[in-house]
C-alpha positions as CSV (number, residue, x, y, z in Angstrom):
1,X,18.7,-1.5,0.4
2,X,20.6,0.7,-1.2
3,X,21.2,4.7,-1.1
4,X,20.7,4.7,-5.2
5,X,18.2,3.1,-6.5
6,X,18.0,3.0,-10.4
7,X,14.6,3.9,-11.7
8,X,12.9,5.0,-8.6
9,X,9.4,7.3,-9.2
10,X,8.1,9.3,-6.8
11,X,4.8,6.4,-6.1
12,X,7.4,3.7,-5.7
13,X,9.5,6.1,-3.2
14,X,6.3,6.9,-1.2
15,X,5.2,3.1,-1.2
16,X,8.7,2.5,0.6
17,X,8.9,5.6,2.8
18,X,5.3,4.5,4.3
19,X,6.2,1.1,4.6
20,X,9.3,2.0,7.3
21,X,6.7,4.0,8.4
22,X,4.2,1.3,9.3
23,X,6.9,-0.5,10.4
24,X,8.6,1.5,12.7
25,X,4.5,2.3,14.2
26,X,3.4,-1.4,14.6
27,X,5.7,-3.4,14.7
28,X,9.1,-4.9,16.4
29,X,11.4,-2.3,14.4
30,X,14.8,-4.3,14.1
31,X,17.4,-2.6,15.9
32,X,20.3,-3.8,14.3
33,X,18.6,-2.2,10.9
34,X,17.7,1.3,12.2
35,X,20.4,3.0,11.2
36,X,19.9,1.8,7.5
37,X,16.3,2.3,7.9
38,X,16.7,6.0,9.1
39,X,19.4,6.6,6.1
40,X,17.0,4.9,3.7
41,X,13.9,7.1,4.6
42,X,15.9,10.6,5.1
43,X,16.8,9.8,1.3
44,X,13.3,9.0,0.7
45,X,12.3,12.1,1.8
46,X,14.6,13.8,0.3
47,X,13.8,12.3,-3.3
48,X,10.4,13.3,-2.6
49,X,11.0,16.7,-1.2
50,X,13.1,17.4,-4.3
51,X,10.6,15.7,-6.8
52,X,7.1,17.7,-5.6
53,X,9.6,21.1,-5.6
54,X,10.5,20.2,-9.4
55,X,6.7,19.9,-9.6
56,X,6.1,23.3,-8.0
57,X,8.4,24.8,-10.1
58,X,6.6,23.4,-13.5
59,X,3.2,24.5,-12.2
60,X,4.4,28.1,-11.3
61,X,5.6,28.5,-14.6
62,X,2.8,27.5,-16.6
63,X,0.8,29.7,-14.2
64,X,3.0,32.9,-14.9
């Protein structure tokens, strides 16, 4: 996986975050992958973070 990935939408990003989720919850997480994994979803989180701000910031001013 990589850090930048072209075309990514907040659904798809979600989709991905809760799938290492899942994955780190129920099953056998691989060990020799965490350290991607644990990159890959603090950029997820970012993305998303960032995206529902951009949001927040659209919606505030409309409401002003």
């Amino acid at each position: 996986m990589t850090k930048e990935t072209p075309q990514l939408n907040y659904t798809q990003a979600m989709a991905e975050l809760t799938a290492l989720v899942k994955k780190w919850e129920n099953d056998q997480p691989d060990l020799s992958n965490a350290a991607a994994d644990l990159e890959r979803a603090a950029f997820l989180v970012k993305y998303c973070r960032d995206y529902l701000r951009g949001v927040e910031r659209g919606v505030e001013e409309v409401d002003v």
